[in-house]
C-alpha positions in Angstrom: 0.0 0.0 0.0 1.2 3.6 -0.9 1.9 6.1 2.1 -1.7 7.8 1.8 -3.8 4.4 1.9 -2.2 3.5 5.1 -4.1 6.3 6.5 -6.8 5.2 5.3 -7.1 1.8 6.5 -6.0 3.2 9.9 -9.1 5.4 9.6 -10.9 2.7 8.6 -10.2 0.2 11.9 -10.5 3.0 14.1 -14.6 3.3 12.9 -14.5 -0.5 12.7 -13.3 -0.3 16.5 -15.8 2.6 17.3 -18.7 1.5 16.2 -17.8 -2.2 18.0 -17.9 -0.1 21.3 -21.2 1.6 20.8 -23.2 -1.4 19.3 -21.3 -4.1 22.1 -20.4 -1.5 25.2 -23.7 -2.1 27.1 -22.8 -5.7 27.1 -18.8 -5.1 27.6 -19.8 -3.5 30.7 -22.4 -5.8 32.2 -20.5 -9.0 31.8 -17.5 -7.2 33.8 -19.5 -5.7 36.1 -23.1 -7.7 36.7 -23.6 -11.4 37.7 -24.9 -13.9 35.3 -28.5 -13.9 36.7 -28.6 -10.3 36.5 -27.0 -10.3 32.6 -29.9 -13.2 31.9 -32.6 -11.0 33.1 -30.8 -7.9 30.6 -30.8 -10.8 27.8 -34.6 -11.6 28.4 -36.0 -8.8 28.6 -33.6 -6.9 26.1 -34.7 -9.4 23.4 -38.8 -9.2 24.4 -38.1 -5.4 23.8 -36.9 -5.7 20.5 -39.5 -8.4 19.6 -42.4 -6.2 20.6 -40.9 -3.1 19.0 -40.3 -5.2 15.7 -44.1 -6.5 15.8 -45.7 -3.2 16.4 -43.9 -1.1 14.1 -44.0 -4.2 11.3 -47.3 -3.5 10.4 -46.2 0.3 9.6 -42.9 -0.3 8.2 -45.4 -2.7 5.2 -48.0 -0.6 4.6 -45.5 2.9 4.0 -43.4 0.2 1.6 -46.6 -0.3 -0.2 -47.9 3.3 -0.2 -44.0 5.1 -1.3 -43.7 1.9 -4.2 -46.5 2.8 -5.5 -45.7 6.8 -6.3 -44.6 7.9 -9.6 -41.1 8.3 -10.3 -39.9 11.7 -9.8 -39.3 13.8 -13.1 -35.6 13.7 -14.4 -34.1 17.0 -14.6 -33.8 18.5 -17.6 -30.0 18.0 -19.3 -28.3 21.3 -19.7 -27.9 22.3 -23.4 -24.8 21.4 -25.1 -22.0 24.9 -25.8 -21.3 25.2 -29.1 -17.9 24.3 -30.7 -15.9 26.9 -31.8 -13.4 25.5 -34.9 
């Protein structure tokens, strides 16, 4: 790799490592700081959460799909007109 794409794949695992923190931290810090009854309860009722949010806003998420796929395509902007050649 040249000199300037190894800034970029530094870059690149230092989001990678970020964003591993945000979406994982939670559970990072509750298996080094909870018990394991208290990191199953999290688990069960973490997961119900998400299952009852997915099934209530299922039903919305389906019928907006159906309703925005069935709007007309928006107009294509008009090309601008070709300058004329000079010889």
């Amino acid at each position: 790799l040249a000199g300037g794409e190894w800034g970029l794949v530094a870059q690149m695992c230092a989001q990678a490592v970020q964003k591993y923190g945000l979406t994982e931290g939670e559970r990072l810090v509750l298996v080094a700081t909870s018990p394991l009854t208290s990191q199953g309860v999290y688990g069960l009722v973490s997961n119900l959460g998400s299952l009852l949010a997915r099934m209530v806003l299922q039903p919305l998420e389906e019928v907006t799909f159906a309703r925005f796929s069935r709007l007309p395509p928006a107009p294509a902007a008009p090309a601008a007109p070709a300058a004329p050649e000079t010889p």
